[in-house]
DRENDOGU-222953 format. One record per residue (C-alpha): residue in three letters; x, y, z; residue number from 0. Coordinates in pm, whole numbers, m for minus. Each point is the difference from the previous one (the first is absolute). Layout:
# residues N
aa = ala&east = X&north = Y&up = Z&i = NUM
...
***
This chain:
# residues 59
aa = unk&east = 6596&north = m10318&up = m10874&i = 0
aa = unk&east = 216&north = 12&up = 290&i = 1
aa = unk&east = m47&north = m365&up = 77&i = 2
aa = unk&east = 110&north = m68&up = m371&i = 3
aa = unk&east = 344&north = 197&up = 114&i = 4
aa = unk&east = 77&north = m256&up = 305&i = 5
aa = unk&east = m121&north = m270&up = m160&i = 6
aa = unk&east = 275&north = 41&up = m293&i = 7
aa = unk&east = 223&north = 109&up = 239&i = 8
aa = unk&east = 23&north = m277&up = 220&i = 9
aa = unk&east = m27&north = m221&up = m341&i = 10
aa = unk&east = 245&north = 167&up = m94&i = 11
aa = unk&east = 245&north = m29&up = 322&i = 12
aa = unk&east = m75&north = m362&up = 53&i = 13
aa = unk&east = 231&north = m181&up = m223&i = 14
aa = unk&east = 276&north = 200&up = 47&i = 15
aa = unk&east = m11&north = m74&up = 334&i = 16
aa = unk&east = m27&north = m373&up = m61&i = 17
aa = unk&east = 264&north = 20&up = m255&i = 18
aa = unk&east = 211&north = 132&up = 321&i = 19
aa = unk&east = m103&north = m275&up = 227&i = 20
aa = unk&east = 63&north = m301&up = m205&i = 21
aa = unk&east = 396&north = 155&up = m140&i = 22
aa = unk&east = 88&north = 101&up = 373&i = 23
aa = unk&east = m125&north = m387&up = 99&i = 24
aa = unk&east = 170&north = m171&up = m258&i = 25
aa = unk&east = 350&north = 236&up = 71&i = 26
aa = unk&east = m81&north = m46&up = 344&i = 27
aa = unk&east = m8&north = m416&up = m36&i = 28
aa = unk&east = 320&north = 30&up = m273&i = 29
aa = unk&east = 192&north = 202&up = 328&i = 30
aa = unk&east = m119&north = m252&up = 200&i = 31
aa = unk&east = 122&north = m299&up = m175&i = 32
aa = unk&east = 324&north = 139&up = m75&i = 33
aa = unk&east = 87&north = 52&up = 361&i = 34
aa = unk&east = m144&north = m327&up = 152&i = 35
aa = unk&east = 250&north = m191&up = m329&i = 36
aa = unk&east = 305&north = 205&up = 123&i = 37
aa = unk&east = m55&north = m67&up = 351&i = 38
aa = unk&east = m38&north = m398&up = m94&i = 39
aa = unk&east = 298&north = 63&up = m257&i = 40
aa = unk&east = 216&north = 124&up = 293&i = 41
aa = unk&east = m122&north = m243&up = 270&i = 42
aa = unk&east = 78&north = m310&up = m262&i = 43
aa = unk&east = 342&north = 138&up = m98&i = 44
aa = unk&east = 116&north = m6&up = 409&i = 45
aa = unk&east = m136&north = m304&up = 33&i = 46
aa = unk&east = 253&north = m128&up = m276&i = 47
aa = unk&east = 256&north = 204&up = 94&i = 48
aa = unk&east = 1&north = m150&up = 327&i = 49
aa = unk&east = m72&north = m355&up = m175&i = 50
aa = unk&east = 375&north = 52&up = m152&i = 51
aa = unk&east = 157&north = 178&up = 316&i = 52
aa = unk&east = 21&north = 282&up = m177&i = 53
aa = unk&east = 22&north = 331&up = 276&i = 54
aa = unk&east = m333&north = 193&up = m10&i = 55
aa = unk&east = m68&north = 274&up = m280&i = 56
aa = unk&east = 45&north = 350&up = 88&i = 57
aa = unk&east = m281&north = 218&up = m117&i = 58
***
């Protein structure tokens, strides 16, 4: 009996907490992305500013 009780317990538990995993790794990669393309964004726009002799972008 009491092994019936963990057993759907843990059954139970599991695929919430894979549920979990895989929405905080895909938010987690999303983040990610988004700050690595604004960082290129902002890298490429100096670089053409200073192309044009433009004065530097304040932030």
């Amino acid at each position: 009996m009491i092994q019936d009780f963990w057993g759907n317990a843990i059954f139970s538990v599991i695929p919430t907490i894979l549920m979990g995993l895989i929405f905080w790794f895909i938010m987690r990669s999303i983040l990610r992305a988004d700050r690595t393309e604004r960082e290129t964004l902002k890298k490429y726009e100096a670089e053409e500013r200073a192309r044009r002799g433009l004065p530097a972008k304040k932030d």
